[in-house]
N, C-alpha and C positions, 0 to 999 in steps of 0.2 A: 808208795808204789801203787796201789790202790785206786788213789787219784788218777795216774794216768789210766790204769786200765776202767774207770768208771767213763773214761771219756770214750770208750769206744765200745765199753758194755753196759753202760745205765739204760737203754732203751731196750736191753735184752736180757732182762736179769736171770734168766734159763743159762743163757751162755756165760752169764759173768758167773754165774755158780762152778758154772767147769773150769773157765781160768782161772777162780780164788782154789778149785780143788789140785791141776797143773802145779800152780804157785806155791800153796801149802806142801805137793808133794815133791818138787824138784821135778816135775815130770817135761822133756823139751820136746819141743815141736818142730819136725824138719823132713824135708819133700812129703808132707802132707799125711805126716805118723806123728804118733806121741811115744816118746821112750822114754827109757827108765834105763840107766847107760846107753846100754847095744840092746836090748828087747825090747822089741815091739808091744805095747798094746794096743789089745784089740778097742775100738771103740763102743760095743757094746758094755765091757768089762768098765769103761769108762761111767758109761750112760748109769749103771747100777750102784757104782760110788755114788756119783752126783743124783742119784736121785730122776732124772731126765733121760729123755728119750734118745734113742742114738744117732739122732737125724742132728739132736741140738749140739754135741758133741762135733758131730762132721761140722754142721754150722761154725763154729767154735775154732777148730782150726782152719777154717777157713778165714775167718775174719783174721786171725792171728799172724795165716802168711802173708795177705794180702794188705798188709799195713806195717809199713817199712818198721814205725818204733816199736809194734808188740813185737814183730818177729826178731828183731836185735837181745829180748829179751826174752822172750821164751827157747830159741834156738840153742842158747847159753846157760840155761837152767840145769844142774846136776844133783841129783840127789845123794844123800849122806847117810853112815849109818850111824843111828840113833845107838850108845850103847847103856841107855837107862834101863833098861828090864835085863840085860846081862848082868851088870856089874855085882851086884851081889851074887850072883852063882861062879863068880872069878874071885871074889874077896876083892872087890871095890864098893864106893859106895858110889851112889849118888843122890846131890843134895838137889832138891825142887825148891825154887825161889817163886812163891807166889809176890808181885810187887805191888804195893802201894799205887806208884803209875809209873807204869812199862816205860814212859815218855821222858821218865826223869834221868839223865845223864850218871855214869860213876856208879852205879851201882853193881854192875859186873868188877868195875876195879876195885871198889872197898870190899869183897868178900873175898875175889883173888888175894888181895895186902893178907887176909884175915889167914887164908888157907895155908899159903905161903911162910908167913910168918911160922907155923905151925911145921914146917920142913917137908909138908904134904905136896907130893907129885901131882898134878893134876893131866889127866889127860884127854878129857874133851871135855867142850865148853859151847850149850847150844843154844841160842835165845830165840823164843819164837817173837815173830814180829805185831808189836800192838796193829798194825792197820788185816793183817791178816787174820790175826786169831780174836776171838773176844774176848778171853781170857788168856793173853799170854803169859809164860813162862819162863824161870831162869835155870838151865839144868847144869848141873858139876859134875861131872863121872871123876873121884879121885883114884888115886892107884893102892891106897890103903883104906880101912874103915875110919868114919869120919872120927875122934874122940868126944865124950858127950861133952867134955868141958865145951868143947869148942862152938855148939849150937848155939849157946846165950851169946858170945861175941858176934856172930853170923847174924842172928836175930836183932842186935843191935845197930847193925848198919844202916846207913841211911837208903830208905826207899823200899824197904824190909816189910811186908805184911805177916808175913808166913812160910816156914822151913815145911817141908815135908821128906825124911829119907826113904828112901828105897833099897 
């Protein structure tokens, strides 16, 4: 993903910082707004995440609508809710999958096999993307707490660096 957008922000890396921040946060672009479903943000509000000024922000969506392939894909961008920092205050867990390399195939499905097997509901399942994050991550939100037995199996799977619960 990445790639395409370096083609249209490597000469602006102020702007590409705001569509890796858009990207990162599901945020879409359309008649010349940024939303977060149906709300508007302000582009100031933007400017302050990213670090830059609100002129690079306006800059930013502009390049966005004005270039048929960004806008097919920011326009369709929707954000999600994250339920790692609730689940333990529901009596869920959830498990953080630091990987070995993000890049490597199965590794969501050998922990599902793992979970599963264990008769565990699972009810969201979120992977950040290696080209977006620098450290991405594998998150599990289950519908029960995880059992300790089952961490060394989880830790066993292939592409496995590191469990961390929540």
């Amino acid at each position: 993903m990445w790639l395409l957008l370096s083609q249209y922000f490597g000469r602006y890396p102020s702007q590409g910082k705001v569509a890796r921040l858009l990207l990162s946060l599901g945020l879409s672009v359309k008649d010349g707004k940024v939303h977060c479903g149906d709300i508007e943000i302000a582009d100031i509000a933007l400017s302050r995440a990213a670090g830059v000024d609100r002129r690079i922000v306006r800059s930013t969506i502009e390049t966005i609508e004005s270039e048929k392939e960004l806008h097919k894909v920011f326009a369709n961008l929707h954000s999600t809710s994250m339920l790692r920092d609730v689940a333990p205050a529901i009596g869920w867990s959830c498990i953080e999958i630091v990987p070995i390399d993000a890049h490597s195939p199965g590794i969501l499905a050998e922990i599902m096999s793992v979970i599963a097997e264990a008769g565990i509901s699972v009810r969201q399942a979120l992977v950040d993307d290696p080209l977006l994050m620098e450290e991405p991550r594998l998150y599990i939100i289950t519908e029960s707490m995880v059992p300790p037995e089952m961490i060394p199996r989880i830790k066993r799977c292939e592409g496995v660096r590191s469990i961390i619960l929540h």
